[in-house]
PALUMLO-824879 format. One line per 5 residues: number of its first residue (from 0); for each residue z, x, y of C-alpha. Coordinates in Angstrom, 1 decimal. Example, Ala and Ser with C-alpha at 12.3 -4.5 7.8 and 13.67 -1.06 7.14 Angstrom:
<pts>
0> 7.8,12.3,-4.5 ~ 7.1,13.7,-1.1
</pts>
This chain:
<pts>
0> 4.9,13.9,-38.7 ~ 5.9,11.1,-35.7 ~ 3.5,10.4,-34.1 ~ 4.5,10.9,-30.1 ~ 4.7,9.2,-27.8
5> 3.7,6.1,-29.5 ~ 6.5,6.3,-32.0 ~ 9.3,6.8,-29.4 ~ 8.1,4.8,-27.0 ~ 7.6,1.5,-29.3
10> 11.1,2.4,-30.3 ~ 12.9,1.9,-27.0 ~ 10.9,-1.0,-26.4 ~ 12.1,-2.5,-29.8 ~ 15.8,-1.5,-28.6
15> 15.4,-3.5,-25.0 ~ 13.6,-6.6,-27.0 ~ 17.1,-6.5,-28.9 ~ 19.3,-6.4,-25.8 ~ 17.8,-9.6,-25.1
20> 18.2,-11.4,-28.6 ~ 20.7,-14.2,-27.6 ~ 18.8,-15.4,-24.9 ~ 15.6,-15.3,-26.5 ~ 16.8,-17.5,-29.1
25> 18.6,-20.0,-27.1 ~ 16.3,-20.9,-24.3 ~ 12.7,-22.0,-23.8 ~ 11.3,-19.5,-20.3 ~ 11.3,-20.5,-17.0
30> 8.1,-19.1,-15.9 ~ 8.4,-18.3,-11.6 ~ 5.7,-16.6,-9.5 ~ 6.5,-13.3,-7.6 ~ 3.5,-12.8,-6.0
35> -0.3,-12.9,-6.0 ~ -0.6,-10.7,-9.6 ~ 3.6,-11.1,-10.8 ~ 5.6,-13.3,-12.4 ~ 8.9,-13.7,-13.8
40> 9.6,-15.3,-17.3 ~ 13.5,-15.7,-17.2 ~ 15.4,-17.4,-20.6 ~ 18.9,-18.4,-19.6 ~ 21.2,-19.9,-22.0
45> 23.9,-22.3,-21.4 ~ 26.2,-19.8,-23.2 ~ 25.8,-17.6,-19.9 ~ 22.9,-15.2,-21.3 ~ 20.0,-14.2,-19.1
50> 17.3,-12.4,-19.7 ~ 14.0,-11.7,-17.7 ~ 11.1,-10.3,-17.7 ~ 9.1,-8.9,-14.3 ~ 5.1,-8.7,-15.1
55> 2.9,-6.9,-12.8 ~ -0.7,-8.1,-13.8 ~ -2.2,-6.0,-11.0 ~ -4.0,-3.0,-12.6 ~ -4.6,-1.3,-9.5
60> -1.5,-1.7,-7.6 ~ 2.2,-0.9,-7.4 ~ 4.7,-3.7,-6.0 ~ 7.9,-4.4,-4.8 ~ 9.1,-7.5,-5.6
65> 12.3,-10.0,-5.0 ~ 14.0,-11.6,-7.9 ~ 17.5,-12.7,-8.0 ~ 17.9,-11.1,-4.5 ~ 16.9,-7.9,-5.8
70> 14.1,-5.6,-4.9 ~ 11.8,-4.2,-8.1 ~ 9.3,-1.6,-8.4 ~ 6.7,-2.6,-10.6 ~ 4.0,-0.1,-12.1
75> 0.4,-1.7,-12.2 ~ -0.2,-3.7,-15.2 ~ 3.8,-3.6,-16.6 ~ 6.4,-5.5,-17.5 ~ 10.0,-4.9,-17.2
80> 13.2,-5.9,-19.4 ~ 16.2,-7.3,-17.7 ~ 18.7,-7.8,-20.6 ~ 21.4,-9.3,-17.7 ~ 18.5,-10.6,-15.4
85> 19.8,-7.7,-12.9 ~ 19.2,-4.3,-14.5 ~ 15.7,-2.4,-16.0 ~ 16.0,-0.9,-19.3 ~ 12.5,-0.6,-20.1
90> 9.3,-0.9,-18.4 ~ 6.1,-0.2,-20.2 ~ 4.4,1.9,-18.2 ~ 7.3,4.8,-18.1 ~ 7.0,7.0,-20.6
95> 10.4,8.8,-21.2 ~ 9.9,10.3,-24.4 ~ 8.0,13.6,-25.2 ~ 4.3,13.3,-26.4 ~ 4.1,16.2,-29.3
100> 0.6,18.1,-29.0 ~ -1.1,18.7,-33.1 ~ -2.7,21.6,-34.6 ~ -4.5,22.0,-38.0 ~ -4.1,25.5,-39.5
105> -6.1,26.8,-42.3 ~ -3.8,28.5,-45.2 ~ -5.0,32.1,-45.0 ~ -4.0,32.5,-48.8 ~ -6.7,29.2,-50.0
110> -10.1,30.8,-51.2 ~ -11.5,27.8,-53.5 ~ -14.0,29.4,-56.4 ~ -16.1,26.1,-56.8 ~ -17.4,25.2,-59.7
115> -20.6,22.5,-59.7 ~ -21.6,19.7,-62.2 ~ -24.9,17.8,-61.7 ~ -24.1,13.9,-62.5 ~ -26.7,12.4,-64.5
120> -29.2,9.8,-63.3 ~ -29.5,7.1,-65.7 ~ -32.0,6.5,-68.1 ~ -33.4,3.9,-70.0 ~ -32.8,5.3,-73.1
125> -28.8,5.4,-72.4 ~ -26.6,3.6,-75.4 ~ -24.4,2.3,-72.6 ~ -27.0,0.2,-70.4 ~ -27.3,-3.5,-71.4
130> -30.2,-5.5,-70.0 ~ -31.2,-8.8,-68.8 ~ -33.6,-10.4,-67.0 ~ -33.1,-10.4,-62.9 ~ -30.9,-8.7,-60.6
135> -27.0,-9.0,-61.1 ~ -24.2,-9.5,-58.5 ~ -22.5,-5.9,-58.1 ~ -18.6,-6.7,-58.6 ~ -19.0,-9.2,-61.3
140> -20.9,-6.5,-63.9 ~ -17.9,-3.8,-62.5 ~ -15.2,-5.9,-62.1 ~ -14.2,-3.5,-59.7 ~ -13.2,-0.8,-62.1
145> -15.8,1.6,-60.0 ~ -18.1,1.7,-56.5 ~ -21.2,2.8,-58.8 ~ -23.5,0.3,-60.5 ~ -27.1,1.1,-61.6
150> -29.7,-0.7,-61.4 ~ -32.8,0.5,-63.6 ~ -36.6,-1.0,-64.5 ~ -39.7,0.5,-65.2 ~ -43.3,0.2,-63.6
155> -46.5,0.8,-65.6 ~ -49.4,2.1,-63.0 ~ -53.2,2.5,-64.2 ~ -54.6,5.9,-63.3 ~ -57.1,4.1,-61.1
160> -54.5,3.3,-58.4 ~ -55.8,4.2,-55.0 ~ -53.0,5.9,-54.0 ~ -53.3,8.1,-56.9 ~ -56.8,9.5,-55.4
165> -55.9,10.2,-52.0 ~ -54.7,6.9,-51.1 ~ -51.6,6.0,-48.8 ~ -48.5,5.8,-51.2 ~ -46.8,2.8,-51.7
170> -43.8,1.3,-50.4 ~ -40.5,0.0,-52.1 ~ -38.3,-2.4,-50.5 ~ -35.3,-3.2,-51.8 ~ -32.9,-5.6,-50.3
175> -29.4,-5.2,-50.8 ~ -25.5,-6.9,-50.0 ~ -24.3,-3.7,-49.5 ~ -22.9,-2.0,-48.9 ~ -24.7,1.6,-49.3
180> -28.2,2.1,-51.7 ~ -29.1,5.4,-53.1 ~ -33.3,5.1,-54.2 ~ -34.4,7.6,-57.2 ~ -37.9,7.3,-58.7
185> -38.7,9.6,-61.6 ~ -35.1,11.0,-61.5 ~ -35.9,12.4,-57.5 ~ -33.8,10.9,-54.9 ~ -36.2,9.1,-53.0
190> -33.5,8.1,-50.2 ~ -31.0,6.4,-49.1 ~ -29.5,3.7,-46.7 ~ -25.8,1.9,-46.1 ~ -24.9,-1.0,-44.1
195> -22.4,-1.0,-41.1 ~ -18.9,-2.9,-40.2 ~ -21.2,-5.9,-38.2 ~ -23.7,-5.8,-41.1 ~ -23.2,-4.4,-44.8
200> -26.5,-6.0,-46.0 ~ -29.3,-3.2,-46.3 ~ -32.7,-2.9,-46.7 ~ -34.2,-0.3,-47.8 ~ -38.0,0.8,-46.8
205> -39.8,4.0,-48.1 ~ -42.8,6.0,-49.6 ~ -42.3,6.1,-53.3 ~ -44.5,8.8,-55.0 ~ -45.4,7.3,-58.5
210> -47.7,8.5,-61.2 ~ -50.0,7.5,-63.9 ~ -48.2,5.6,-66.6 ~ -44.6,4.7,-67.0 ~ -42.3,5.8,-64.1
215> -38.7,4.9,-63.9 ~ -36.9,3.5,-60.6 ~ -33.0,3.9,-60.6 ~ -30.8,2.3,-57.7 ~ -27.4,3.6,-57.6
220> -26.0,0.8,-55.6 ~ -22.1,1.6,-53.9 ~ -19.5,-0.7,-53.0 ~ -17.1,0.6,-50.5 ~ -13.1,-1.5,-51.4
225> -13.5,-5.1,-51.4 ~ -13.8,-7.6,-48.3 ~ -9.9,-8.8,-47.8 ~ -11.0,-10.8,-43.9 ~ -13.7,-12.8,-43.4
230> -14.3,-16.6,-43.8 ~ -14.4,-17.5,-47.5 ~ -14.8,-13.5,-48.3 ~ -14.0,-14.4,-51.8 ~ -17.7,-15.6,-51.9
235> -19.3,-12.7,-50.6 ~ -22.0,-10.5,-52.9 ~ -22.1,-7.4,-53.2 ~ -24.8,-4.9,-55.0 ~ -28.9,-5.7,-55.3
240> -29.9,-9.0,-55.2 ~ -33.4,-8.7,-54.1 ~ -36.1,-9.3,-53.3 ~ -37.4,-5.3,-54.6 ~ -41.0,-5.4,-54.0
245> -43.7,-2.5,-54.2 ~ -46.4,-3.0,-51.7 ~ -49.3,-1.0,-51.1 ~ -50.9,-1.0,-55.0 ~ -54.2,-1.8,-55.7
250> -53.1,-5.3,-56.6 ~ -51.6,-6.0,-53.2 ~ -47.6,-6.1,-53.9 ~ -45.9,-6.2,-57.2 ~ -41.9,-8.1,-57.2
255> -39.8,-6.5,-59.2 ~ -37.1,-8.6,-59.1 ~ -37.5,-10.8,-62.3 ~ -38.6,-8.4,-64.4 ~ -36.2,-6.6,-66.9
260> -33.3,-4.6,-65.4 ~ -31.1,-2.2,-67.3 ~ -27.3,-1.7,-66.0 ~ -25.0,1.2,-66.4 ~ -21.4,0.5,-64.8
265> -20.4,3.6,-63.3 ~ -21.0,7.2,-63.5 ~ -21.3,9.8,-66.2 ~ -18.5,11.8,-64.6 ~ -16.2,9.1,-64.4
270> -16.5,7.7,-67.8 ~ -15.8,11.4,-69.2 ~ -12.7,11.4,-66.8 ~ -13.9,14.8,-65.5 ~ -11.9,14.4,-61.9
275> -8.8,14.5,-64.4 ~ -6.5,17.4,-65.7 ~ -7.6,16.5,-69.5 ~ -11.2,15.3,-68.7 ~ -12.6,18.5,-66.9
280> -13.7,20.5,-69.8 ~ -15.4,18.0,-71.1 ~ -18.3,19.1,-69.4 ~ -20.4,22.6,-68.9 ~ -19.8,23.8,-65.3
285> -21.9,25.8,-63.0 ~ -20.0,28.8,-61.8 ~ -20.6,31.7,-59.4 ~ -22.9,31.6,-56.6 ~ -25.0,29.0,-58.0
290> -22.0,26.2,-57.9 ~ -22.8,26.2,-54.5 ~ -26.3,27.1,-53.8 ~ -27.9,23.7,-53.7 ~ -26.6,20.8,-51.3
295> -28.0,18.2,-53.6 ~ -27.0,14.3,-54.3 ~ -24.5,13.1,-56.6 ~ -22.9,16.1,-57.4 ~ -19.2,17.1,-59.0
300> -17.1,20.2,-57.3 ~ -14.5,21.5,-58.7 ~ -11.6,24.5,-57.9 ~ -8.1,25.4,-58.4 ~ -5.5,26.2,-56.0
305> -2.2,27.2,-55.6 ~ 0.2,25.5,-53.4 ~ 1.2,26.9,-49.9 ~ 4.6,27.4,-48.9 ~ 6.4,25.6,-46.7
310> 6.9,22.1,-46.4 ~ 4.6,21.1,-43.4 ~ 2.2,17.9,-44.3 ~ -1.2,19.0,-46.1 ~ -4.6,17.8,-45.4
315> -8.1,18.2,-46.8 ~ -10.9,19.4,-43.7 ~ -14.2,17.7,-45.0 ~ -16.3,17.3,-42.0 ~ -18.7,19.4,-43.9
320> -19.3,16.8,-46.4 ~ -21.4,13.6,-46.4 ~ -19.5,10.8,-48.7 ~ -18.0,10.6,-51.9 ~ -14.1,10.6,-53.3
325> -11.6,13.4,-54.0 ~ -9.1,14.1,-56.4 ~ -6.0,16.1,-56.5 ~ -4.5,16.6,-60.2 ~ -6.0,13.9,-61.6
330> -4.8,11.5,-58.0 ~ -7.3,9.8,-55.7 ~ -6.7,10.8,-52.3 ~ -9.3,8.4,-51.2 ~ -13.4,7.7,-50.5
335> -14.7,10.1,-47.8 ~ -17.4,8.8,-45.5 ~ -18.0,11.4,-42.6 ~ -19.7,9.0,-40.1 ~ -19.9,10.7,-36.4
340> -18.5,9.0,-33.1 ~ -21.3,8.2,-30.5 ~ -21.2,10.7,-27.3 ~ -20.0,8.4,-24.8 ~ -17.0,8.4,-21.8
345> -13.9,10.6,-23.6 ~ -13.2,12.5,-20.4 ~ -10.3,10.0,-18.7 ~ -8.3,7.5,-20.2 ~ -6.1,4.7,-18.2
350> -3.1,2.3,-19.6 ~ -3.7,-0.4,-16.8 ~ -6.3,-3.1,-17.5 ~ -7.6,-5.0,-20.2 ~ -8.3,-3.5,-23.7
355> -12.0,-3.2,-24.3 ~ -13.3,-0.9,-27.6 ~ -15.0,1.7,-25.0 ~ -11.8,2.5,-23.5 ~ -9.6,5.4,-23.8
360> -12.1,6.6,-26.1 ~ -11.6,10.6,-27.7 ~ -13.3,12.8,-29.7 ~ -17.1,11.8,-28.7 ~ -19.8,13.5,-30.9
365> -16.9,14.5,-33.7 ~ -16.4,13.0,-37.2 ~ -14.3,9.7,-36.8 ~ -12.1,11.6,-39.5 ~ -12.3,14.9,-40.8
370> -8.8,15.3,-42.4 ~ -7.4,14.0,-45.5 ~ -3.9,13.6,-46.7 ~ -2.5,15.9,-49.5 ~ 0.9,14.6,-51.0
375> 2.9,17.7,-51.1 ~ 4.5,15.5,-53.8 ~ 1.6,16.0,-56.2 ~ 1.5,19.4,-56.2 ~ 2.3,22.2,-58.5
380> 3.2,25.8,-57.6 ~ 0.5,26.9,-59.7 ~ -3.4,26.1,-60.4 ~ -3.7,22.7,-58.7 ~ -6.9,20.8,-59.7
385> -9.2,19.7,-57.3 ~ -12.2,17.4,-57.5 ~ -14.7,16.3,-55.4 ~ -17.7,13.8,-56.0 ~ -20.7,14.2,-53.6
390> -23.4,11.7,-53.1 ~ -25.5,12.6,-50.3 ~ -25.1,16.7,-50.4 ~ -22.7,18.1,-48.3 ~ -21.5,22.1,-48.0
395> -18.0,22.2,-50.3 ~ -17.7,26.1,-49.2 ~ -16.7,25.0,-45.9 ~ -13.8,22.5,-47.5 ~ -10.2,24.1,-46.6
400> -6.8,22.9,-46.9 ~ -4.9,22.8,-44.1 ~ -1.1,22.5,-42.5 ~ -0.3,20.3,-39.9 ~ 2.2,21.3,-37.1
405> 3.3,20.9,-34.1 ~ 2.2,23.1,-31.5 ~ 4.2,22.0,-28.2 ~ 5.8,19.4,-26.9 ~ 5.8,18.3,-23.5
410> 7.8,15.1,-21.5 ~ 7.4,13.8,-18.2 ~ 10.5,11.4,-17.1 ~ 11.3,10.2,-13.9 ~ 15.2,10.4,-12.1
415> 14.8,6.7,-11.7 ~ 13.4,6.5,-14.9 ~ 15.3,2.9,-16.9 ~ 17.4,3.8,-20.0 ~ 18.7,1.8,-22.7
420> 22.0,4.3,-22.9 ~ 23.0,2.3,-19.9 ~ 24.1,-0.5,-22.4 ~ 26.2,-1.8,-25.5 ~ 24.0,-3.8,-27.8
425> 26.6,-5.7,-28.9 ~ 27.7,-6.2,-24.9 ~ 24.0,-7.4,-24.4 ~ 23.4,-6.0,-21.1 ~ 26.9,-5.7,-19.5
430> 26.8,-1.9,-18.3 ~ 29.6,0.5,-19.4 ~ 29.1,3.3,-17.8 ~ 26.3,5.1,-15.9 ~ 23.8,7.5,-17.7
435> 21.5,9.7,-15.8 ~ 17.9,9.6,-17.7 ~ 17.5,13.0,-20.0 ~ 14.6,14.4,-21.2 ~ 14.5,14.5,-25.0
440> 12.2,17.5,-26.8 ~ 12.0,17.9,-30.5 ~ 9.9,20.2,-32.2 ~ 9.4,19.4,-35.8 ~ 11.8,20.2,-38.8
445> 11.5,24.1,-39.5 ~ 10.1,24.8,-36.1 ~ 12.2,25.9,-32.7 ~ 11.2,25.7,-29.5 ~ 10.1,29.7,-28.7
450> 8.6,29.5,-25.2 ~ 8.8,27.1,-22.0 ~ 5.5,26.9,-21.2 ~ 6.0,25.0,-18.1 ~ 9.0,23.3,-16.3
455> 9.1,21.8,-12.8 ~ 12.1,19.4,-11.1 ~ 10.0,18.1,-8.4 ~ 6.7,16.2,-7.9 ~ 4.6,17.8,-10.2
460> 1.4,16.3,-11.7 ~ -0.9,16.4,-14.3 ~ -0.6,15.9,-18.1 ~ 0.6,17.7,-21.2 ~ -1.2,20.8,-21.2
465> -2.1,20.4,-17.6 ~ 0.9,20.3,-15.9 ~ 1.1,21.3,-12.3 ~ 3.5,22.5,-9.3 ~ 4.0,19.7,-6.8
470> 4.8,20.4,-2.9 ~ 8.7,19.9,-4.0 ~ 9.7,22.0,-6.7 ~ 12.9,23.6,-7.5 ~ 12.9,26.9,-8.6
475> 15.7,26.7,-11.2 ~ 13.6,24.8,-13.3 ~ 12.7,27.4,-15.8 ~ 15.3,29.1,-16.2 ~ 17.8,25.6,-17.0
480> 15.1,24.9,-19.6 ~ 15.2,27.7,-21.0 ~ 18.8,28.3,-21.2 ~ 19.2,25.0,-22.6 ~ 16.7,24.8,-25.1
485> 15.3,28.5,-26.4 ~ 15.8,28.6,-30.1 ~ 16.5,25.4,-30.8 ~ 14.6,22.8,-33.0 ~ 15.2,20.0,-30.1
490> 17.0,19.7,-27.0 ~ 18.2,17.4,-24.3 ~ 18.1,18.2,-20.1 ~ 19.8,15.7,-17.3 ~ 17.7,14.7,-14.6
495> 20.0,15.4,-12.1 ~ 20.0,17.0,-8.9 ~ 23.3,18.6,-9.5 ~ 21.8,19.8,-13.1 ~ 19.3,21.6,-11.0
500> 21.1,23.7,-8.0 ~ 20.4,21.0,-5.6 ~ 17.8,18.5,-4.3 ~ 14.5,20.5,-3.6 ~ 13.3,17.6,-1.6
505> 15.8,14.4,-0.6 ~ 14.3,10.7,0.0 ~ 11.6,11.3,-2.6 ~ 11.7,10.2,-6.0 ~ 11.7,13.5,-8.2
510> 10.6,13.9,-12.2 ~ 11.0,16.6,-14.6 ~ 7.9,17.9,-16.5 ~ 7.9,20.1,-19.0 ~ 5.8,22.1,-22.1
515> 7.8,23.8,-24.6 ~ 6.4,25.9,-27.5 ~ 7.2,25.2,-31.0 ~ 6.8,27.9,-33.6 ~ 8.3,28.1,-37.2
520> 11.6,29.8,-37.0 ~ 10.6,33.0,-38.9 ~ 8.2,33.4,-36.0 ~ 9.7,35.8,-33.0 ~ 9.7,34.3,-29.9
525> 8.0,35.3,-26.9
</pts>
């Protein structure tokens, strides 16, 4: 689905930065100040073409200024398009186009039975490990056919150890390029660490609880895609590189790191293809209640599905997951990493000043994504495959497939609002006829517009899904927006005056706002 109103809005701007092609490839600017905070960067050709652009740099203030002897209003912190050096098309801080309000529904007729397969931890005694001396760079053992490399050695402890006779238990540190470390001792998860966007190298620090004898350490070290930015990222390392030191044994500490280290590339599920249509039976399955029972590490999911109707887009919900990959027949729809925004300032959100990463921020305290693509494309009628690899232990009863629809739709557009209609691209900029600005509402394919929410010709305010009565309002709105758009999948309303019975309120700028419902048309409307 377009994404509104960034979609729309980019659009028009692409269509006024066309009006002005000619002269933006003939001439160098002629940069003029306006004002304290405005300027004008005009490109004139000797062929006759002009076009200018007004720039309000103020991110507080509106201002009239004088170009050309002619007055402008300019929003804070915009700029607007002259094709002729006379007449607005486009100002970037007027939003004409609608901005199209989500929702996520859950297909009622998706029950997944899961069915669960422990992946194995690696062992020494594995025909597929090689070993060597020393710790190995990740991606050149992988060669980045898979995230999963393990990294495997064996301590020898003397029953004498202190720790073993009510001593403190020692530590492992293991030192890693990233970019996430999963620890097992004895086949136990012992824990786990990852690295972040500033810093993938780890380190990992933690209680190890060893016995007498032989015990077995296993590192499941994950890469997460390959660098592609970065000075000389081509060089970067990836995987365990050490140093991985015990401390706390009766020796003092022990490094680990140039002793002998067995490899397995990969997982157990991967190399017996069980995310795939063919490779699933390949292994015994838990099924029933137990599939789901325990929320343990590296674990396989599987269920089977049918596929919904309709042909709305399709998306996985797993925000009840920690990280791992999913498949759908047999496709990779991608890693999963269900990392939480930091509560901060989501509660306002302003266009006009500088762009810092704190601002405009939404969805403070939720998963930075939840929701996964589903190609309708890959999907059969009938007993759809779905697999899902867990490392950290997540709750798959909670995973649900989902439709993605367009709720309502609203606009906000003002009777003086610029619009590109005005002109002929091929006349660049020489007007043809006057058009009144419209507002444009589309609900998506499949869907009509069922209710009019809200409609004011006036001085409303407020915001999509907060819209408001102003102190001028005509009370025809309604009722024209409902005649001219109930039961259609998109409409179009003339901000006019005439268009609305009459001026509620001359000598003040007026705007139309508006929030339409969209259902599917097989839904009554209300």
């Amino acid at each position: 689905l377009i994404r509104e109103p960034k979609y729309g809005h980019l659009k028009e701007l692409h269509k006024a930065v066309k009006l002005c092609e000619r002269a933006l490839v003939s001439a160098n600017p002629t940069v003029t100040s306006l004002g304290s905070y405005q300027k004008a960067h005009v490109f004139s050709s000797q062929t006759g073409d002009c076009a200018a652009f007004l720039s309000n740099y103020n991110p507080n203030s509106f201002v009239r200024v004088m170009f050309n002897n002619m007055h402008y209003n300019l929003p804070p912190w915009s700029i607007s398009i002259l094709p002729d050096c006379r007449n607005v098309v486009f100002n970037t801080a007027k939003v004409g186009v609608q901005t199209s309000q989500m929702q996520m529904m859950v297909t009622n007729e998706l029950a997944f039975s899961w069915e669960r397969y422990d992946e194995e931890i690696a062992s020494m005694g594995d025909n597929s490990l090689f070993t060597t001396v020393g710790l190995l760079e990740q991606i050149n053992v992988t060669r980045d056919t898979t995230d999963y490399l393990w990294y495997i050695t064996s301590v020898d402890l003397s029953p004498s150890e202190a720790f073993l006779n009510g001593g403190q238990l020692p530590v492992l540190t293991v030192q890693s390029a990233g970019h996430a470390l999963h620890v097992f001792v004895n086949g136990e998860l012992s824990g786990s660490t990852h690295g972040n966007r500033e810093n993938r190298r780890i380190t990992y620090t933690g209680n190890v609880k060893f016995r007498a004898g032989s015990n077995r350490i296993a590192l499941l070290s994950v890469a997460v895609g390959l660098p592609n930015v970065g000075a000389h990222y081509e060089t970067w390392n990836t995987g365990v590189l050490g140093p991985v030191v015990l401390h706390g044994l009766n020796e003092g500490n022990r490094d680990l790191t140039w002793q002998k280290w067995s490899y397995q590339v990969g997982l157990k599920g991967e190399a017996m293809n069980i995310n795939s249509l063919d490779g699933t039976s390949s292994v015994e399955w838990i099924k029933g209640s137990l599939a789901v029972q325990n929320q343990q590490a590296l674990t396989w999911y599987k269920a089977y599905f049918n596929a919904p109707g309709g042909d709305e887009p399709l998306a996985l919900d797993m925000g009840s997951m920690g990280k791992g990959q999913v498949w759908i027949n047999g496709q990779s729809i991608g890693r999963y990493w269900t990392a939480y925004a930091p509560n901060g300032y989501c509660s306002g959100c302003s266009y006009s000043g500088t762009y810092r990463p704190p601002k405009c921020q939404s969805g403070c305290g939720q998963p930075t994504q939840r929701w996964y693509h589903v190609p309708q494309s890959w999907l059969q009628p009938t007993r759809n495959l779905l697999v899902v690899f867990e490392e950290l232990g997540g709750d798959a009863t909670k995973i649900s497939l989902a439709k993605r629809s367009v709720s309502s739709v609203c606009a906000d557009v003002s009777e003086w609002h610029p619009t590109i209609k005005n002109w002929h691209i091929e006349s660049y900029g020489r007007p043809e006829a006057h058009h009144m600005p419209k507002v444009h509402l589309r609900c998506a394919p499949g869907q009509s517009i069922s209710t009019i929410k809200f409609a004011s010709f006036g001085t409303p305010s407020g915001t999509c899904g907060s819209f408001q009565q102003g102190v001028c309002h005509s009370p025809n709105s309604h009722t024209i927006l409902e005649k001219k758009c109930l039961g259609k999948q998109k409409c179009a309303v003339t901000i006019s005056a005439d268009n609305f019975g009459g001026d509620p309120c001359p000598n003040v700028m007026k705007r139309v706002a508006v929030e339409a419902i969209c259902t599917h048309s097989s839904e009554p409307m209300s």
